[in-house]
N, C-alpha and C positions, 0 to 999 in steps of 0.2 A: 750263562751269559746271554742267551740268545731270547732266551724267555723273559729276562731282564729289559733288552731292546724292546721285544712285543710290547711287553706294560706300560713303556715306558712311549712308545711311538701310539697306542691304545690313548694314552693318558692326554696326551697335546694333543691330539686330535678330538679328544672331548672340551678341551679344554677351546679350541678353534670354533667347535658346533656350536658350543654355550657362547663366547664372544659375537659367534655370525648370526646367533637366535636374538641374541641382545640388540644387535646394531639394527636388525629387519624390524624388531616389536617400535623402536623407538623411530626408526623412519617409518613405520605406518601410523602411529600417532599422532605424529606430527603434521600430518600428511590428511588426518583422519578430522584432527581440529581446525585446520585450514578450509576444509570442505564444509566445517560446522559452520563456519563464521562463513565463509561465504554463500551459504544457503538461507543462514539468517539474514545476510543481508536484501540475496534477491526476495528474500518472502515479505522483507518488511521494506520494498521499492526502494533501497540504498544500493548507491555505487561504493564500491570500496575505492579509495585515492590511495592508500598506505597501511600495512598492517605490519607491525611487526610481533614476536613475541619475545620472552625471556627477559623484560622490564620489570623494574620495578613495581605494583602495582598498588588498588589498592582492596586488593580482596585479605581480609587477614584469613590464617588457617586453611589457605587453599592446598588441598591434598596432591600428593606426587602427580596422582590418576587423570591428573586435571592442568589445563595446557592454560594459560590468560594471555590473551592478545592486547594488545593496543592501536586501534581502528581508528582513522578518517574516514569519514563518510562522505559523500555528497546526497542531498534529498532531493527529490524530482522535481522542486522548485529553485535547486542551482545553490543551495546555502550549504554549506559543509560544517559538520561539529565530529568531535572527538570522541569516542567510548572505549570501556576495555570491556571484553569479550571475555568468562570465563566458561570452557568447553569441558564438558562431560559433566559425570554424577559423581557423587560423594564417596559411595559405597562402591560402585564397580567402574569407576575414574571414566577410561576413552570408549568403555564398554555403553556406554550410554548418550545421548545426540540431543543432550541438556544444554543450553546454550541461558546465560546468565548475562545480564546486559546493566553495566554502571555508568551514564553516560558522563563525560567532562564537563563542567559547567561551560556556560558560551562565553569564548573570548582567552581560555584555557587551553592547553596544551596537553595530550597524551605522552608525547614525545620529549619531553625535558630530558 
């Protein structure tokens, strides 16, 4: 009986590591892509007004490993346009600081 409890207190407790492994890898991606888009922005003189992710988009076949944003910009001459942001690489997803840039036509909306 007692050996029974071990396996079985063994067993949820792996089963806790794997949940808490899960929840950590996906709060650093996200976490990880945020910092992509915002590094693209400062390199390429944009403020970010609005970023959200988890939109519809319009990257087709975009792989799990790979986060898309949808970004306001403002430009250093004060005009703001829309883009979506798709972050990391094909092959090894948030493992890689690949930043992929579709911008919204002018007058268009990211955010519908």
């Amino acid at each position: 009986m007692r050996q029974r409890c071990v396996k079985e207190f063994f067993f949820i407790l792996a089963i806790l590591a794997l949940l808490a492994a899960t929840g950590a890898w996906h709060s650093w991606a996200i976490s990880h892509s945020r910092e992509l888009v915002n590094r693209w922005a400062k390199n390429n003189g944009y403020v970010i007004l609005r970023a959200e992710s988890g939109r519809s988009h319009p990257f087709s076949g975009t792989p799990r490993g790979q986060k898309v944003w949808a970004v306001r910009f403002q430009n250093q001459h004060g005009g703001t346009q829309d883009a979506w942001l798709r972050c990391g690489g094909t092959a090894l997803g948030y493992h890689l600081d690949d930043v992929e840039v579709r911008w919204v036509d002018p007058g268009k909306s990211a955010f519908v």
